[in-house]
Legacy VTK file of the C-alpha trace (Angstrom):
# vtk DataFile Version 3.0
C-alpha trace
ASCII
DATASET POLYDATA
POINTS 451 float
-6.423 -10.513 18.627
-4.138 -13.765 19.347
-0.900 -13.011 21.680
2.247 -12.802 20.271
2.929 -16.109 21.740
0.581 -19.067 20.943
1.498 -20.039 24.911
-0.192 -16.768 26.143
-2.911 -15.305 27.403
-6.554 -16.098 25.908
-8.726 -13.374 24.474
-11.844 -13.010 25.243
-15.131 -14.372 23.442
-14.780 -11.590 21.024
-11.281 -12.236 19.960
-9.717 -9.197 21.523
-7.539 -9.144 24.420
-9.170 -8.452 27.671
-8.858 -5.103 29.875
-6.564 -6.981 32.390
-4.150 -8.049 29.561
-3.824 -4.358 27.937
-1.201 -2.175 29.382
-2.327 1.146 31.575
-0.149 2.942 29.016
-1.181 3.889 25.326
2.185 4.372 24.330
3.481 3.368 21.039
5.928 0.137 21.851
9.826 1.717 21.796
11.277 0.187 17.179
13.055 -3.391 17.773
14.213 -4.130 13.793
16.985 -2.060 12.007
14.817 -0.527 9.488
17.369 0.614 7.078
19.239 -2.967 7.191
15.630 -4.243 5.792
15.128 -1.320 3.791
18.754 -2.045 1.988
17.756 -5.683 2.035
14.133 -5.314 0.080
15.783 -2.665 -2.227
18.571 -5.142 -3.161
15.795 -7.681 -3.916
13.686 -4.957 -6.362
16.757 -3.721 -7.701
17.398 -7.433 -8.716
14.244 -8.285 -10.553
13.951 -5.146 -11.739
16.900 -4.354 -13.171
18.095 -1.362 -14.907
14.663 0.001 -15.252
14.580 1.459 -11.442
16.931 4.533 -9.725
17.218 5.339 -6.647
16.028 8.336 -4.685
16.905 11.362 -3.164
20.232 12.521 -4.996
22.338 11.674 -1.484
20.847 8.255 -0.799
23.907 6.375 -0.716
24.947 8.517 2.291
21.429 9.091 3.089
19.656 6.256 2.882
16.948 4.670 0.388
13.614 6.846 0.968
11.951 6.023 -2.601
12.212 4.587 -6.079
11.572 5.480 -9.549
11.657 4.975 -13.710
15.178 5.438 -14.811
15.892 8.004 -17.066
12.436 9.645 -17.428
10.736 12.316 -16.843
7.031 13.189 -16.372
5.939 16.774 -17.658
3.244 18.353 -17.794
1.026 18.432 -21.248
1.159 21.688 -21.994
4.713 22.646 -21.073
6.419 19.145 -23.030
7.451 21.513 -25.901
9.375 24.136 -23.431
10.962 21.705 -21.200
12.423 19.479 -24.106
14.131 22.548 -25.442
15.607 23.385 -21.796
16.898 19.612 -21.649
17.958 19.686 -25.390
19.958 22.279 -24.650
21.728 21.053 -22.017
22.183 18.065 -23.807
19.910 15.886 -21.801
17.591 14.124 -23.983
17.635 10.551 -25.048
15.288 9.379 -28.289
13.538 6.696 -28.945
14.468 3.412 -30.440
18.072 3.966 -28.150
19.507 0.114 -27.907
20.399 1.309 -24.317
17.058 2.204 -23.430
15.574 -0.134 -20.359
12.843 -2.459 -21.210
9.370 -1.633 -20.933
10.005 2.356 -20.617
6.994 3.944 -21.816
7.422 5.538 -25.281
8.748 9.114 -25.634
5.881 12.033 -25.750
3.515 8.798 -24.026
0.227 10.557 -21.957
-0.546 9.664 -18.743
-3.202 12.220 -16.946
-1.823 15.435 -18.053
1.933 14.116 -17.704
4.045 13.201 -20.979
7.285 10.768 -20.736
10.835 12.658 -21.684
13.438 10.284 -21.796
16.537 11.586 -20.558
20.776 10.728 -21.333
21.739 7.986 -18.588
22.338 9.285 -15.219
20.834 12.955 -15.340
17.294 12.864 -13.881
18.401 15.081 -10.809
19.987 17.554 -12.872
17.463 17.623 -15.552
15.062 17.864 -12.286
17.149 20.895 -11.276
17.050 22.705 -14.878
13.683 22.007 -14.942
13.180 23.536 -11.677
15.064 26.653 -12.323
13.243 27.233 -15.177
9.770 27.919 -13.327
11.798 31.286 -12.375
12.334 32.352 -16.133
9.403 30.281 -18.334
5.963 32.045 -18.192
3.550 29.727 -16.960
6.024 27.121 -15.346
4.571 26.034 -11.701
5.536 23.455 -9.141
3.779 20.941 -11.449
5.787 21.206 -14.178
7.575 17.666 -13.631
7.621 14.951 -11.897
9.126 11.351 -11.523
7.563 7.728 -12.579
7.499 7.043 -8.681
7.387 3.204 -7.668
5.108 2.132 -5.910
5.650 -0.558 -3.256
3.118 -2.983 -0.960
3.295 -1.795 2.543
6.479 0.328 2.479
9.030 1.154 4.886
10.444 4.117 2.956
8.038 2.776 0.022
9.897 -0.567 0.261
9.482 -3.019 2.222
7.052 -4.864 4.748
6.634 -4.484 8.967
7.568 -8.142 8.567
7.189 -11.586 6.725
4.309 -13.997 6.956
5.008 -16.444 10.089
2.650 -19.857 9.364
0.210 -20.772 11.568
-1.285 -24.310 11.855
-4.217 -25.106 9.283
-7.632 -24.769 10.953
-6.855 -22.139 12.881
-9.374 -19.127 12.807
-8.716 -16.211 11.798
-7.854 -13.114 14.020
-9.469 -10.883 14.367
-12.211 -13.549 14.045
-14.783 -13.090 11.213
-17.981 -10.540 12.528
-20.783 -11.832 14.693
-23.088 -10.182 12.040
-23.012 -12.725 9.083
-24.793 -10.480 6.942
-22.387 -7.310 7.100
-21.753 -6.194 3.824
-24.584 -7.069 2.452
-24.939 -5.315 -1.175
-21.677 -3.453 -0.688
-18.426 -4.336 -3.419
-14.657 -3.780 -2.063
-12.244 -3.953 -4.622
-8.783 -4.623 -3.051
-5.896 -3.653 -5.555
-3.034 -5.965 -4.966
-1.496 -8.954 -5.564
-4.351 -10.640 -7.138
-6.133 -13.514 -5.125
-5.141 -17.565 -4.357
-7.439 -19.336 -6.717
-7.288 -21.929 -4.208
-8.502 -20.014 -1.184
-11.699 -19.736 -2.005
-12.558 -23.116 -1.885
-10.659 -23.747 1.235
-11.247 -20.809 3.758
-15.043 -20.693 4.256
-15.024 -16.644 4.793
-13.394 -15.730 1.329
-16.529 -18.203 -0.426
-17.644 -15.999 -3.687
-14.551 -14.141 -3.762
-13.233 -13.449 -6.677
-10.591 -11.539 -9.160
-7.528 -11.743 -10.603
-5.296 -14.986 -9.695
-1.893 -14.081 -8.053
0.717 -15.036 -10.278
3.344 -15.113 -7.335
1.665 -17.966 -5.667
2.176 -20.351 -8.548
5.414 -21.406 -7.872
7.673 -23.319 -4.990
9.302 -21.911 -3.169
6.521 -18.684 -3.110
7.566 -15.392 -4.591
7.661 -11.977 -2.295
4.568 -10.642 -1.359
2.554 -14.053 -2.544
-0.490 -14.334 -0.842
-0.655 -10.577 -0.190
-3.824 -9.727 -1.824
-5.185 -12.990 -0.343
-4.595 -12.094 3.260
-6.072 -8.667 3.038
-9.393 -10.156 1.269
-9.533 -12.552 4.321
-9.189 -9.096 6.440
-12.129 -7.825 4.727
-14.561 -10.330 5.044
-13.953 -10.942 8.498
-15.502 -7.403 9.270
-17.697 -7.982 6.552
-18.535 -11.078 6.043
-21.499 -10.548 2.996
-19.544 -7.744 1.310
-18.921 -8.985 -2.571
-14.769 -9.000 -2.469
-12.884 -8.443 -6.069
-8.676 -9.141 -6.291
-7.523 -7.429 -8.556
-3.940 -7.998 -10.066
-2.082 -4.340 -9.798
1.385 -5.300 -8.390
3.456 -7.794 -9.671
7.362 -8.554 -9.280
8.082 -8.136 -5.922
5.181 -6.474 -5.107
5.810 -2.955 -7.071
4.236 -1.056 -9.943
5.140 2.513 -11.555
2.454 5.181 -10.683
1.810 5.271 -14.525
0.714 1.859 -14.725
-0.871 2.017 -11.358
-2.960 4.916 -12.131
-4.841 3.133 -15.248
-5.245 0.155 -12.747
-7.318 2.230 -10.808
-9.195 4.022 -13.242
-9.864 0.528 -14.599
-11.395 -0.520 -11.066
-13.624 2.884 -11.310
-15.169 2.018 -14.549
-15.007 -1.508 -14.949
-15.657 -3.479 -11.436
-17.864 0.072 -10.030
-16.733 -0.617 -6.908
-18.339 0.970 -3.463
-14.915 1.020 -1.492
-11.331 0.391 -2.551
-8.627 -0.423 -0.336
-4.957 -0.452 -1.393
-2.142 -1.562 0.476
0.646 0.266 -0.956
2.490 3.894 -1.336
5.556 5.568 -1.646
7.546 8.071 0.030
7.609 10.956 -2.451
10.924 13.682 -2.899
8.610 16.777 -2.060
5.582 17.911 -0.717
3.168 17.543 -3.407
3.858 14.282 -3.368
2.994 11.676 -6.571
1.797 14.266 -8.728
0.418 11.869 -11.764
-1.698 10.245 -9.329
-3.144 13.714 -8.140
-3.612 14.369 -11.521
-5.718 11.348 -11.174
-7.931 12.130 -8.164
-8.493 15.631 -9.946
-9.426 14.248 -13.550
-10.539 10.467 -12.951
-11.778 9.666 -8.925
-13.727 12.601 -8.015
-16.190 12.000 -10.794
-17.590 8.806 -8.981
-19.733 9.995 -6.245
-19.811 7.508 -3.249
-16.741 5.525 -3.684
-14.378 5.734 -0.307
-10.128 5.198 -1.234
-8.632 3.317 2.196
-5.172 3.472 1.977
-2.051 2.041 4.211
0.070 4.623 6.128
2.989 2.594 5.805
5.622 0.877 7.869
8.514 3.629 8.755
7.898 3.766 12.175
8.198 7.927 11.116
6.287 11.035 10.294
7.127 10.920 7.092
4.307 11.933 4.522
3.434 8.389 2.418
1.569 8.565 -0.377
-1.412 8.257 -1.297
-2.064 8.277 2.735
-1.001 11.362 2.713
-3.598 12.881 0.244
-6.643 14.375 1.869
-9.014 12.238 -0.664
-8.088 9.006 1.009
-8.438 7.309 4.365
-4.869 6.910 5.682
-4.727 3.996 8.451
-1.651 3.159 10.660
-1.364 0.080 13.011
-2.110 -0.661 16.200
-0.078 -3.200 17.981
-1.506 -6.369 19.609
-2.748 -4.354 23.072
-5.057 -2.608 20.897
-3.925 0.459 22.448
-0.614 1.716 21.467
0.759 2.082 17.885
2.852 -0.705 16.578
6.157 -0.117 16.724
6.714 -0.047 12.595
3.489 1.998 11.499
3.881 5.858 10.481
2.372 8.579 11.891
1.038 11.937 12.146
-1.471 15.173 11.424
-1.749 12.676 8.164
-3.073 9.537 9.718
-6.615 9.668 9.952
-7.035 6.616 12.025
-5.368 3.633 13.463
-6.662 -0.329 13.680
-5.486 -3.324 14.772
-2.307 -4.320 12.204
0.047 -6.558 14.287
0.344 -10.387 14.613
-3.247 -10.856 12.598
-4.285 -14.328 11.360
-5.536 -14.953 8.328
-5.591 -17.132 4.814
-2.249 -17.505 3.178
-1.451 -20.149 0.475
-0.002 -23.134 0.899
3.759 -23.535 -0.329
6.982 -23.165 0.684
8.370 -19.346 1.529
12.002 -18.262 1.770
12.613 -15.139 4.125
14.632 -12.663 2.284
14.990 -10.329 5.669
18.004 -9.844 7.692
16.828 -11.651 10.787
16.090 -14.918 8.312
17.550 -14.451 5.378
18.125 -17.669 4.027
15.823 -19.314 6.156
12.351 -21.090 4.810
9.458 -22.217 6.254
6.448 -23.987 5.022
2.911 -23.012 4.980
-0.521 -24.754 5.035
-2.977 -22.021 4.392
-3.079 -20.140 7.054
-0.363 -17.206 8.461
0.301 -14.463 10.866
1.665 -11.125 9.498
1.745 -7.546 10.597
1.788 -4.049 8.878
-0.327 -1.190 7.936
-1.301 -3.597 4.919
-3.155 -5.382 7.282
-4.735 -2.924 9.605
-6.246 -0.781 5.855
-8.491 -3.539 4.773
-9.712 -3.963 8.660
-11.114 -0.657 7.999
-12.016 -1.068 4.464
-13.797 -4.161 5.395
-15.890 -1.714 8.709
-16.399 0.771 6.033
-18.490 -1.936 4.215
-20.141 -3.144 6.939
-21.706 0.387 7.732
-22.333 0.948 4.872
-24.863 -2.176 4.377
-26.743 -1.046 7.605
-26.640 2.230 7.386
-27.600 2.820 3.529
-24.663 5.936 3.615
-22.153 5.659 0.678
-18.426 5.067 0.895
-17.552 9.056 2.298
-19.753 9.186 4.512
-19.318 5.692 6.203
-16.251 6.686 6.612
-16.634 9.996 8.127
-19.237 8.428 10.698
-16.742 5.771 11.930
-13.824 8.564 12.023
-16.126 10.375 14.248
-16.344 6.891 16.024
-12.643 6.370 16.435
-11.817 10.274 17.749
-14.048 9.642 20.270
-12.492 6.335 21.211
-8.780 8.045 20.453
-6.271 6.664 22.792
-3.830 9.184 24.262
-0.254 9.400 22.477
-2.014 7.739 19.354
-5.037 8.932 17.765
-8.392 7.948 16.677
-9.209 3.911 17.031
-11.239 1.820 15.466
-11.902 -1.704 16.798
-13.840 -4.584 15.215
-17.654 -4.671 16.305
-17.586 -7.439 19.420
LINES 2 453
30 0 1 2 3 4 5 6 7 8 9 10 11 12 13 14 15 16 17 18 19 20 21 22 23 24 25 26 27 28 29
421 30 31 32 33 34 35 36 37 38 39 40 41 42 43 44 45 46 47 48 49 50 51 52 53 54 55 56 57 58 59 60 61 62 63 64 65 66 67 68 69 70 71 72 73 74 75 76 77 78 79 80 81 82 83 84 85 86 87 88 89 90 91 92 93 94 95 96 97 98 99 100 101 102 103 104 105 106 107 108 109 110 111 112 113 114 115 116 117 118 119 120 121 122 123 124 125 126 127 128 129 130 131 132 133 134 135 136 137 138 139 140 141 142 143 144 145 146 147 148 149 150 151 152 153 154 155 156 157 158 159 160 161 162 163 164 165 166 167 168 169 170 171 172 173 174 175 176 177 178 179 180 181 182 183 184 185 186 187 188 189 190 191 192 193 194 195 196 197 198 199 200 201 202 203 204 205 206 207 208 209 210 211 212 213 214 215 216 217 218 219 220 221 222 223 224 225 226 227 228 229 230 231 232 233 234 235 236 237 238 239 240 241 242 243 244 245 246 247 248 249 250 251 252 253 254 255 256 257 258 259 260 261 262 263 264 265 266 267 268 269 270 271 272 273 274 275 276 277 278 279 280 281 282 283 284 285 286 287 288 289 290 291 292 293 294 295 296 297 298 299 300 301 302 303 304 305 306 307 308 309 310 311 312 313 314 315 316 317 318 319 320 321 322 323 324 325 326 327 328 329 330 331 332 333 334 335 336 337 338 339 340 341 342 343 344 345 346 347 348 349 350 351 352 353 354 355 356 357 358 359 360 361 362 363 364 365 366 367 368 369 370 371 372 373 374 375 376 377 378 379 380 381 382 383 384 385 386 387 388 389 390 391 392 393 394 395 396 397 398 399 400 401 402 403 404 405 406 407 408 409 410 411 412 413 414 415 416 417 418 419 420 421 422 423 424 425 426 427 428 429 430 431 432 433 434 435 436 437 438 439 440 441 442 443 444 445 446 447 448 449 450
């Protein structure tokens, strides 16, 4: 992987640093960035383009902090208990109808099904204390369980607290390769189809980067203007990610997250079951979660898994850990029917400083400082550190996150996959076995690109 500074030390022929340049210790490096100053900061921006369709989470965040968001003013319940929970809410008064001038924009329609879960709108400012009534209820109402309701989460590319990045792109000079370079084995991948949900893809990178040739999707609409939106090029990058480790494996973009980077689990969920059915793909990676206010976590999207994924034998879910620098549960890491990856920093041997944690984290991968295509434009930092700065970019950029270090994976996944003949699950399982046995003391199981 290329030194954090271009002036450094070389890596060796296979792109990684050498022994002599990787610290004894495989401790994870000691949090440099304020990440609730760029937590505030990336909120501010979503709360901005999104408007007054988006509430914060938990009920004390302004003392608290920003740990998720969520649909304003709606509830999800569960099918078969709608009828007793809008008498509860109309009772206390709670309930807002349809066809409301005051209702946000784009809020799905009232009684609207979404895998088991129906939309209740709710009176302006009482989703925590219809959540409470709710809640209470599962004492008195037969049949009422922990699944009774729920919140449209938001989910976010690459969180930190479900919203923002490890950092922003850097630009690198055209021509350079990417890093970690693209696998030895040009035929990796061969016959396999990874269908990254994201951004959507630069319809000019696959002309220009020689490793993304054939890939193909959904164009990224944030790319299309000057300066660059948030988060353009996002979906690009990790395809480049992908077909470095595999360089044969058929890549599809597909368009799930749009203003700055975000989508409500709702919508999110029929993007995926779209991806099952229509592009029948062998692996999915996904670069984005949410912190969730309890322990079940997004519950629609369970729903999902329960009703939708586990019917497709063979397909493997590789999913981002997140950018916290916590233990925190992020979800859909979190879930035992996905492969959770956190970040390794640029020894290749502790945990970068920003990437989550845990019992959760099935594995970590390189995620910090990578190289790879980017599209060419003009981007304005909207971070702390820069904020208000710009810099230009030529098609190729360095960026870091769990984001980065998921498709790395993905892309390994595929690559076993074509020479092994084994299906999504069980490539997977065969390279966790891989990286426990290469796990690196104080971080976990590891899993390095092929020399």
């Amino acid at each position: 992987m290329q030194p954090p500074d271009s002036n450094g030390p070389s890596t060796s022929d296979q792109g990684q640093p050498s022994d002599a340049e990787r610290p004894a210790e495989a401790t994870a490096s000691p949090p440099d960035r304020d990440s609730r100053t760029a937590r505030d900061a990336q909120v501010q921006v979503i709360m901005e383009a999104l408007g007054n369709s988006v509430e914060r989470g938990p009920e004390t965040w302004a003392r608290t902090g920003v740990e998720y968001l969520f649909r304003k003013d709606v509830l999800l319940v569960r099918q078969e208990h709608a009828a007793q929970v809008r008498r509860l809410l109309r009772a206390e008064g709670m309930l807002w109808q349809d066809g409301d001038p005051a209702m946000p924009e784009n809020t799905p329609r009232d009684g609207s099904l979404a895998y088991g879960y129906r939309a209740i709108h709710l009176r302006p400012g009482t989703t925590f204390q219809a959540l409470a009534v709710v809640r209470d209820g599962t004492d008195r109402v037969p049949g009422f369980g922990d699944d009774v309701v729920t919140v449209d989460y938001l989910f976010h590319i690459s969180g930190n607290g479900g919203i923002c990045p490890a950092d922003e792109p850097e630009p690198i000079p055209p021509g350079t390769p990417p890093d970690p370079p693209p696998s030895a084995d040009r035929a990796a991948g061969t016959g396999i189809r990874v269908v990254v949900v994201d951004t959507g893809l630069d319809p000019q990178a696959p002309a220009t980067h020689w490793w993304l040739r054939e890939v193909d999707g959904d164009d990224d609409p944030l790319v299309a203007t000057n300066p660059l939106q948030t988060y353009a090029g996002h979906g690009t990058f990790i395809a480049g990610v992908v077909r470095s480790m595999a360089p044969r494996a058929e890549v599809i973009v597909r368009h799930a997250f749009s203003k700055v980077g975000a989508q409500f689990e709702t919508v999110l969920v029929r993007a995926l079951d779209r991806v099952l059915f229509e592009d029948r793909p062998d692996v999915i990676c996904m670069s984005a979660g949410t912190r969730a206010m309890d322990v079940f976590g997004p519950r629609v999207l369970n729903w999902f898994y329960e009703t939708r994924f586990r019917r497709y034998k063979g397909v493997v879910f590789v999913v981002a850990a997140g950018n916290d620098s916590g233990r925190t549960h992020f979800w859909p890491a979190a879930a035992p029917w996905t492969v959770s990856v956190g970040a390794l920093a640029v020894d290749w041997r502790s945990r970068a400083d920003f990437t989550n944690f845990g019992s959760w984290v099935d594995v970590y991968a390189p995620g910090e400082r990578l190289i790879n295509a980017f599209p060419t434009g003009r981007y304005e930092y909207k971070e702390p550190e820069r904020q208000g700065q710009s810099a230009d970019f030529d098609g190729m950029a360095s960026w870091s996150g769990t984001s980065f270090s998921t498709p790395l994976v993905a892309g390994l996944i595929a690559a076993r996959m074509s020479a092994t003949g084994e299906n999504g699950p069980d490539a997977a399982s065969a390279l966790l076995a891989q990286a426990r046995a290469a796990a690196q003391p104080g971080v976990g199981a590891v899993l390095l690109p092929e020399p």
